[in-house]
N, C-alpha and C positions, 0 to 999 in steps of 0.2 A: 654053845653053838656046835653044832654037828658040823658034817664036812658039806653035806647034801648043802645044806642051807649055805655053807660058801659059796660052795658054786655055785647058786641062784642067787649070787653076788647080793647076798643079807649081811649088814653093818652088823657088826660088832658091839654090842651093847654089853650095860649092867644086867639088863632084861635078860637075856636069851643068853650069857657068858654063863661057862661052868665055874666049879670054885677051883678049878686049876687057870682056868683063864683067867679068872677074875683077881689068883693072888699075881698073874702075870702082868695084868694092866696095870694095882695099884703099883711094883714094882718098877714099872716100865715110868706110872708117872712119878712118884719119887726120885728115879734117874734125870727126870726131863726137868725137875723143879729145881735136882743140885745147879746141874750145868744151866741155866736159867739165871739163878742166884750168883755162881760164878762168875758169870758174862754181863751183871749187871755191877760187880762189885768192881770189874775191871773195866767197864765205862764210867761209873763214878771215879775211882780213880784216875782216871784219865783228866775226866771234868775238872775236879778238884783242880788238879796240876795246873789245867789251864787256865782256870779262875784265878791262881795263885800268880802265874807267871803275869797274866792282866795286870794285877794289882799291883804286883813290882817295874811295868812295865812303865806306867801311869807316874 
């Protein structure tokens, strides 16, 4: 993607991305996928906890 085309506020694609853009997106989504996995592993845990405490609770 050029700059021009920013500025005439054109999205960002795979289409129109250079291959320095393009190794900056998969990048960016690899980062978005840890923290994602992170954030789910610590509401399962969470869950878990509480499912536990139910069962002792009972």
């Amino acid at each position: 993607m050029t700059h021009k085309q920013y500025e005439n506020e054109k999205r960002l694609n795979i289409y129109n991305a250079t291959k320095e853009q393009l190794k900056f997106m998969v990048k960016d989504r690899d980062e978005m996928i840890k923290r994602l996995r992170m954030q789910l592993d610590e509401k399962q845990a969470a869950l878990d906890e509480a499912i536990e405490m139910l069962k002792n609770y009972t």
